[in-house]
C-alpha positions as YAML, in Angstrom:
chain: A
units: angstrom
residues:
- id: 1
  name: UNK
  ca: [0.00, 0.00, 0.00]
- id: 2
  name: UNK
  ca: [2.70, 2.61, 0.93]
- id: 3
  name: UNK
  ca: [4.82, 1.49, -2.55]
- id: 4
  name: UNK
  ca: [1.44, 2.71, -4.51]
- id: 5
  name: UNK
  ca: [1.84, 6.31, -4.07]
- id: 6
  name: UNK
  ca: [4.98, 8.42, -2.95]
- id: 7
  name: UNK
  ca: [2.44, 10.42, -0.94]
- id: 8
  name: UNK
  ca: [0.68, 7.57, 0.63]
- id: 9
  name: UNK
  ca: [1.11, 8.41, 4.65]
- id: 10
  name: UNK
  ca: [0.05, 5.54, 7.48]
- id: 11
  name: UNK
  ca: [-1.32, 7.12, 10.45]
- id: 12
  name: UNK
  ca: [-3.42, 5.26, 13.10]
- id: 13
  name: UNK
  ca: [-7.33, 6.03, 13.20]
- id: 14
  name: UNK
  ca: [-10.13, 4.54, 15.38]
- id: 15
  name: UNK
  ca: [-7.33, 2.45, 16.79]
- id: 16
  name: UNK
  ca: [-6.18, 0.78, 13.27]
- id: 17
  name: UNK
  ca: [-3.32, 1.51, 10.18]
- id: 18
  name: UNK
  ca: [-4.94, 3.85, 7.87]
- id: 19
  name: UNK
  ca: [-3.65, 4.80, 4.49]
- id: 20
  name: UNK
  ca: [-4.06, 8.25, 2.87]
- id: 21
  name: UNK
  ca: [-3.40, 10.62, 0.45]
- id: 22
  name: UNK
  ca: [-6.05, 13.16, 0.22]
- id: 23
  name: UNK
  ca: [-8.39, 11.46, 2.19]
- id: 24
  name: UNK
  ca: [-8.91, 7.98, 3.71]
- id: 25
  name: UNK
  ca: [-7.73, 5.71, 1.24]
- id: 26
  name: UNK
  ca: [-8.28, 2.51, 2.95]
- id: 27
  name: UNK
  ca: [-7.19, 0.45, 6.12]
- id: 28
  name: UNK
  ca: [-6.00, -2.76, 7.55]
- id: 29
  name: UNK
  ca: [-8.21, -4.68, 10.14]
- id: 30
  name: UNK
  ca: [-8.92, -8.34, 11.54]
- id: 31
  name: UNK
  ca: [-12.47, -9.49, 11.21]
- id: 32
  name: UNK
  ca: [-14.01, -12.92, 12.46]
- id: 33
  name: UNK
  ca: [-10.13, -13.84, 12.23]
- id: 34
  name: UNK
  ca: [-10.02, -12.32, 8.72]
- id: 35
  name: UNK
  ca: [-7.08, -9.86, 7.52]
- id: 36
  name: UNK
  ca: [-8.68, -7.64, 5.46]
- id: 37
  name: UNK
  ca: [-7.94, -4.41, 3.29]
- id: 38
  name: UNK
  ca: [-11.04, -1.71, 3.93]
- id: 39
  name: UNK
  ca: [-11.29, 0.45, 0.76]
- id: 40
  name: UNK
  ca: [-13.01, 3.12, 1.89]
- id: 41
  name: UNK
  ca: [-15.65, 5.22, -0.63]
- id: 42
  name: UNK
  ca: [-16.61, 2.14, -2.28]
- id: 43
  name: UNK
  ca: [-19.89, 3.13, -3.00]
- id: 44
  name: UNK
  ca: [-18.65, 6.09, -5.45]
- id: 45
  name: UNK
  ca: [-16.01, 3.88, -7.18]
- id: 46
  name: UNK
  ca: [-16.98, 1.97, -10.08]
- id: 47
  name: UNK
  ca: [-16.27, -1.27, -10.14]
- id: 48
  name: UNK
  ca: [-15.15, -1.56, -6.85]
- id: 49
  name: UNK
  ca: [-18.05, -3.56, -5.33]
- id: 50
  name: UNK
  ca: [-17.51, -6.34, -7.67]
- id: 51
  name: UNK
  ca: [-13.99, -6.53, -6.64]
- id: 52
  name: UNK
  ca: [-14.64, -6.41, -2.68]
- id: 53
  name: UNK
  ca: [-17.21, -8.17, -0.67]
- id: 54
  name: UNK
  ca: [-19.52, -4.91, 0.62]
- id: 55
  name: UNK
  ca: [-21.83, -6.68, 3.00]
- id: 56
  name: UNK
  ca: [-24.85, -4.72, 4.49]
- id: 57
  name: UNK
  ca: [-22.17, -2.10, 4.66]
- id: 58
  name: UNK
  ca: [-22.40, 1.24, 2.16]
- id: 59
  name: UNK
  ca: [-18.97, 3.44, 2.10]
- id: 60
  name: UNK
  ca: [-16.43, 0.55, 2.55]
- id: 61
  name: UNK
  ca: [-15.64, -2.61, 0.48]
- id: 62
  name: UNK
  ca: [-13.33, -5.67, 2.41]
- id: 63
  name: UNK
  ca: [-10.39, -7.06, 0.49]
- id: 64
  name: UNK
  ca: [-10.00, -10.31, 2.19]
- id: 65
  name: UNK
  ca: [-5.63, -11.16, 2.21]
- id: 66
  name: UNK
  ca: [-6.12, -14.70, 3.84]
- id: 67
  name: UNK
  ca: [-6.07, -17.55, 1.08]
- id: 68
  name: UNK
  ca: [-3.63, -15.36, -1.10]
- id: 69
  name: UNK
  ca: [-2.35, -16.68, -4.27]
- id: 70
  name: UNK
  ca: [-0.93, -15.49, -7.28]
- id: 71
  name: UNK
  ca: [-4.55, -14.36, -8.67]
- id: 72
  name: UNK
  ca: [-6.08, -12.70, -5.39]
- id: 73
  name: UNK
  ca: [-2.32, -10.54, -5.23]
- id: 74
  name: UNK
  ca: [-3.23, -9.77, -8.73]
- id: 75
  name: UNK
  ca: [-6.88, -8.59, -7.81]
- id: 76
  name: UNK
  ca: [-5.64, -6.92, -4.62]
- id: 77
  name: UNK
  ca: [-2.96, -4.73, -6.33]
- id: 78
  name: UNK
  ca: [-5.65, -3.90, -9.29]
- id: 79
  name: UNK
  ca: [-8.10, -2.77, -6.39]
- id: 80
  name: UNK
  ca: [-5.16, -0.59, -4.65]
- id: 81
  name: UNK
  ca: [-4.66, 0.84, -8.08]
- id: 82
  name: UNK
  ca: [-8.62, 1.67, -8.19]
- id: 83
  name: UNK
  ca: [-8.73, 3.13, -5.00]
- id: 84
  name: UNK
  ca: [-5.75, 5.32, -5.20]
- id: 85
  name: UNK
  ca: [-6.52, 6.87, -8.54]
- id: 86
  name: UNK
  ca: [-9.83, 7.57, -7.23]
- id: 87
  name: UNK
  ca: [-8.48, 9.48, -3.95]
- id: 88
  name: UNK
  ca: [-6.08, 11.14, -6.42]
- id: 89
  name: UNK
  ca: [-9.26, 12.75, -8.83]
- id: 90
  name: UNK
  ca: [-11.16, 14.13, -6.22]
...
């Protein structure tokens, strides 16, 4: 995540990593013993729910990193890509 922008900054936020360039980009968490990557704004990207499992949830998209393989790091560097272009146009 920080290799994906030279402005990309990690601060800590509601008590977990958070990357950002303009705004919240997205952040790293542990859910029902899940690593995931939060991409944050999903709703406004396009595309991005059919790359992230959204849930009953309507800003944020999960990027599950457990069960990673050559495809998945391939999907999760293409959603990275998404979501920091998108931070970048607004």
């Amino acid at each position: 995540m920080m290799a994906s922008h030279p402005g990309m900054r990690l601060v800590k936020k509601w008590g977990l990593p958070v990357f950002m360039l303009k705004k919240n980009v997205a952040y790293l968490d542990v859910q029902k013993d899940r690593p995931l990557l939060g991409i944050m704004y999903m709703k406004d990207i396009p595309g991005m729910d059919k790359l992230t499992f959204v849930g009953n949830r309507t800003q944020i998209g999960h990027f599950y990193l457990d069960d990673m393989n050559d495809a998945r790091f391939s999907e999760l560097l293409t959603v990275i890509e998404i979501a920091v272009s998108y931070d970048l146009s607004r």
